[in-house]
C-alpha positions as CSV (number, residue, x, y, z in Angstrom):
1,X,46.4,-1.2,35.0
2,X,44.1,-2.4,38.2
3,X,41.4,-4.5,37.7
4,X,39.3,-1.9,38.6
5,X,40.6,0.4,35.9
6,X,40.2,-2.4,33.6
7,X,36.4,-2.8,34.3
8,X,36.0,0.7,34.1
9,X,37.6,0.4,30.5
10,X,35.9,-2.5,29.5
11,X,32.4,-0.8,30.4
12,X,33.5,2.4,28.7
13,X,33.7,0.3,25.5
14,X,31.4,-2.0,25.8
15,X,28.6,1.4,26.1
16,X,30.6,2.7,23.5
17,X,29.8,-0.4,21.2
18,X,26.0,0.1,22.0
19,X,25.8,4.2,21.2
20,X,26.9,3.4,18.2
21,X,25.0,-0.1,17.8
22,X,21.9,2.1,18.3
23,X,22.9,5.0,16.1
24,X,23.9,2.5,13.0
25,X,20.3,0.6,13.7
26,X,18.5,4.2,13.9
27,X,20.0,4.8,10.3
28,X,19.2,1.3,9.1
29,X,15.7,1.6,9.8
30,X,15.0,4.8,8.8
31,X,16.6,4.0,5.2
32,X,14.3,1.0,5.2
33,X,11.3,3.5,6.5
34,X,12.4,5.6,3.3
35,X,12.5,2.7,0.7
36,X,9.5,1.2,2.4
37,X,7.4,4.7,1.0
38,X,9.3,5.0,-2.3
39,X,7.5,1.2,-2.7
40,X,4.4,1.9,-1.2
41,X,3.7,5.6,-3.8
42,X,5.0,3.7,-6.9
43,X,2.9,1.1,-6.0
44,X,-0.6,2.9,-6.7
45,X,-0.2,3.7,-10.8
46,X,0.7,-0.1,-10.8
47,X,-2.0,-1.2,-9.1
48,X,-4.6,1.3,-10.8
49,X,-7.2,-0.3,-12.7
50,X,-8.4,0.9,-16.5
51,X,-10.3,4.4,-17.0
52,X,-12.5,5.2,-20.4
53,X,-10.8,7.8,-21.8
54,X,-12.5,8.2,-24.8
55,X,-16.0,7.4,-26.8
56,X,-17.8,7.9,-30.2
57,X,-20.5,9.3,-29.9
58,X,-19.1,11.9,-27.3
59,X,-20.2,12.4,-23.9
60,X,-23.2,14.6,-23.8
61,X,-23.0,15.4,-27.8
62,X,-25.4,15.1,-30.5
63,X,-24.9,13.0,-33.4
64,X,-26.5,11.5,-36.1
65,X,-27.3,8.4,-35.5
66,X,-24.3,6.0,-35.1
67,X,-24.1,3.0,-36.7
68,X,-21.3,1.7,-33.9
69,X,-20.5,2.7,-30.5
70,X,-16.2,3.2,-30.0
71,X,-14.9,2.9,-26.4
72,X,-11.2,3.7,-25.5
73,X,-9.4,2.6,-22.6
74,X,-6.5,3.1,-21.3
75,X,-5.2,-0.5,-21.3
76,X,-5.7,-3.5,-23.0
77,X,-8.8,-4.5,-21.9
78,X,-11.1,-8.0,-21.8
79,X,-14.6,-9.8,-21.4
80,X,-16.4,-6.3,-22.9
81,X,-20.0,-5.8,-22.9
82,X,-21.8,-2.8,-23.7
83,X,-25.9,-1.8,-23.7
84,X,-27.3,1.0,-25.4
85,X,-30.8,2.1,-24.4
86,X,-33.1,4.9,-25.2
87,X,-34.8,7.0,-22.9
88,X,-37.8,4.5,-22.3
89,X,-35.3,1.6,-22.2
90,X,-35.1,-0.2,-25.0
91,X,-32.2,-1.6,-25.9
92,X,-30.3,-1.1,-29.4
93,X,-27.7,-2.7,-29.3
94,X,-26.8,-5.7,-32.2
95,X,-25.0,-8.4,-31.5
96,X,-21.7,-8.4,-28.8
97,X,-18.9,-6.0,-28.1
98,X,-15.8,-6.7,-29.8
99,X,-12.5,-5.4,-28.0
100,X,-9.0,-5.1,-30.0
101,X,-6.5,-3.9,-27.4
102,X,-7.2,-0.9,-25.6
103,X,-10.9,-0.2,-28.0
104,X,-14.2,-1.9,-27.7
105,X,-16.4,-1.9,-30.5
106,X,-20.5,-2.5,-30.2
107,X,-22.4,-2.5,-33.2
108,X,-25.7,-0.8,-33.3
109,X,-29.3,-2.3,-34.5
110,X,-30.0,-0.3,-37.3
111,X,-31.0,3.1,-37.4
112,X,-31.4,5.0,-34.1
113,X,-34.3,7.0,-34.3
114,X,-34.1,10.7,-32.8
115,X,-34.1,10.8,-29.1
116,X,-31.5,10.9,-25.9
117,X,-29.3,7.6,-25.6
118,X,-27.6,5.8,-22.6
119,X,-24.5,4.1,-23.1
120,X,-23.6,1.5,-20.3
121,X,-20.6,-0.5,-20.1
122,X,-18.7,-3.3,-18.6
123,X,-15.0,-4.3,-18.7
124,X,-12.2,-6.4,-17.1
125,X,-8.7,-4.6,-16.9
126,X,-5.1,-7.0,-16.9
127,X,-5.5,-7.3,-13.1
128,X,-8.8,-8.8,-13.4
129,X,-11.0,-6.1,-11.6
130,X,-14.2,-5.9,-13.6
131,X,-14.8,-2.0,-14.3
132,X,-17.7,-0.3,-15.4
133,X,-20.1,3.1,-15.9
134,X,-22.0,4.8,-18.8
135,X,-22.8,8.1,-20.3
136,X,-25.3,9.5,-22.3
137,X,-25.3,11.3,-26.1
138,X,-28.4,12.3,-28.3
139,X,-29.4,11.5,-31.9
140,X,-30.6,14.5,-34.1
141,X,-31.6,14.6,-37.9
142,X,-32.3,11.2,-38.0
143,X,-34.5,9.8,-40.7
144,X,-36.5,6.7,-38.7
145,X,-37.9,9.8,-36.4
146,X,-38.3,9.9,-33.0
147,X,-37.3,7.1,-30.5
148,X,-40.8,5.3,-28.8
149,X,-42.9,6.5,-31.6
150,X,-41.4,3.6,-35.0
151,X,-39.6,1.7,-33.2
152,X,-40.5,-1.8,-33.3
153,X,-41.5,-3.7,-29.8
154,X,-39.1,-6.7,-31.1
155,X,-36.1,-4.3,-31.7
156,X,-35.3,-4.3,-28.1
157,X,-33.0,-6.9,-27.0
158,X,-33.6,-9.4,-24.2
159,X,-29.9,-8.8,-22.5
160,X,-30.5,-7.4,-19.0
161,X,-29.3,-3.7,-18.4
162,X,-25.7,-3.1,-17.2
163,X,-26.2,-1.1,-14.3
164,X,-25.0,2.3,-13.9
165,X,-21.5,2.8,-11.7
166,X,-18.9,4.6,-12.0
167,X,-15.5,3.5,-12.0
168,X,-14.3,4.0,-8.9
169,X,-17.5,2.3,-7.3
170,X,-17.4,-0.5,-9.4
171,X,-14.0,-1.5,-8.9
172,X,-14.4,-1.7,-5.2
173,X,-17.7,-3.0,-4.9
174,X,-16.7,-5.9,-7.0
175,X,-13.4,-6.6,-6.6
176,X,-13.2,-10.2,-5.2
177,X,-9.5,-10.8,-5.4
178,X,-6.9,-8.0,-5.8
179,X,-4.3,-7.5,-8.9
180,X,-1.2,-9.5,-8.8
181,X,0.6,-6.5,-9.5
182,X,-0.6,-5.3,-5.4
183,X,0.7,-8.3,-4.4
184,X,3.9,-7.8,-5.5
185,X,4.7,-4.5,-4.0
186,X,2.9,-5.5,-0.5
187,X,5.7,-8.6,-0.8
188,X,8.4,-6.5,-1.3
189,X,7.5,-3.9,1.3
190,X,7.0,-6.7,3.6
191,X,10.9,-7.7,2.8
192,X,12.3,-4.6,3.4
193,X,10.6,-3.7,7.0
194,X,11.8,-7.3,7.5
195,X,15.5,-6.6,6.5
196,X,15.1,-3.5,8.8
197,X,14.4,-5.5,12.1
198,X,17.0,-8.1,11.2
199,X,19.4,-5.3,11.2
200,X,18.0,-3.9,14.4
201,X,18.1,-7.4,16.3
202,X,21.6,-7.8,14.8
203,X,23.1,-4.5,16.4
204,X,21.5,-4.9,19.7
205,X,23.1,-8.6,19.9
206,X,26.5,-7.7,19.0
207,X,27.6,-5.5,22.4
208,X,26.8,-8.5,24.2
209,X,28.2,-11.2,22.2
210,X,32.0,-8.6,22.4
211,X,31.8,-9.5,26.0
């Protein structure tokens, strides 16, 4: 074989070694592409933060009047608070809310006299993000009467009013650090688009190191 022939050979092969180079790094990255999204989807029901799911008194019903408020979650849940106020805002809630897993309980002051009621709430969910929103119920039958006309002026209590959010809004408005739980998957995304341009790098260098 002439020199010639041989260089020929040699640059046959050596274009060979990249096609395929390229082909095998094509398939490398679009695999990590592909376990990049897997991460990325499964990382957004870890990352979500709690949601009321339930309450007693119901949303919108009418009750007689409660002697607690019951709020459901659907995680274990910290740092609760909880105001209940009547439709000229006073506030009837006794004492602080108590929270046992996934429930919060808030005791009520006394008998709620007849009248429309706002329930506003406050929580923290395991990632830390501070939730919150309210709803409203109504008291019917009740035997204190109707609320602004026997209720006492030192019944109210002093506590400022939770604003009213839902949710969503809360969460995002006053979220100041971010779950560890989305720090976890961002890492490990991060690792695999990483592995992918190793593998890329690797593939292009190795035509050139056969020489």
């Amino acid at each position: 074989m002439t020199r010639a022939t041989a260089r020929i050979a040699t640059g046959r092969i050596a274009t060979g070694r990249v096609a395929a180079g390229r082909v095998a790094a094509g398939r490398v990255a679009a695999g990590a592409l592909a376990v990049g999204t897997v991460l990325a989807m499964s990382a957004t029901p870890a990352s979500a933060h709690t949601a009321l799911t339930a309450a007693n008194p119901k949303k919108g019903s009418s009750v007689a009047a409660p002697s607690q408020i019951v709020l459901t979650y659907t995680e274990t849940i910290r740092l609760p608070r909880v105001i209940l106020t009547d439709a000229s805002g006073k506030q009837h809630q006794a004492g602080t809310a108590k929270a046992v897993d996934n429930k919060v309980t808030q005791p009520v002051n006394g008998a709620l006299p007849n009248g429309k009621y706002t329930v506003g709430w406050r929580v923290v969910s395991v990632d830390g993000h501070p939730v919150s929103g309210s709803y409203k119920f109504t008291v019917e039958g009740s035997s204190a009467g109707s609320a602004g006309s026997t209720a006492s002026p030192g019944a109210a209590s002093s506590q400022p009013v939770v604003p009213a959010a839902s949710p969503s809004n809360a969460a995002s408005s006053e979220d100041s650090g971010g779950g560890s739980s989305g720090w976890l998957w961002i890492g490990l995304i991060a690792l695999v688009v990483a592995a992918a341009g190793g593998a890329v790098a690797w593939f292009r260098r190795s035509p050139a190191s056969g020489d």
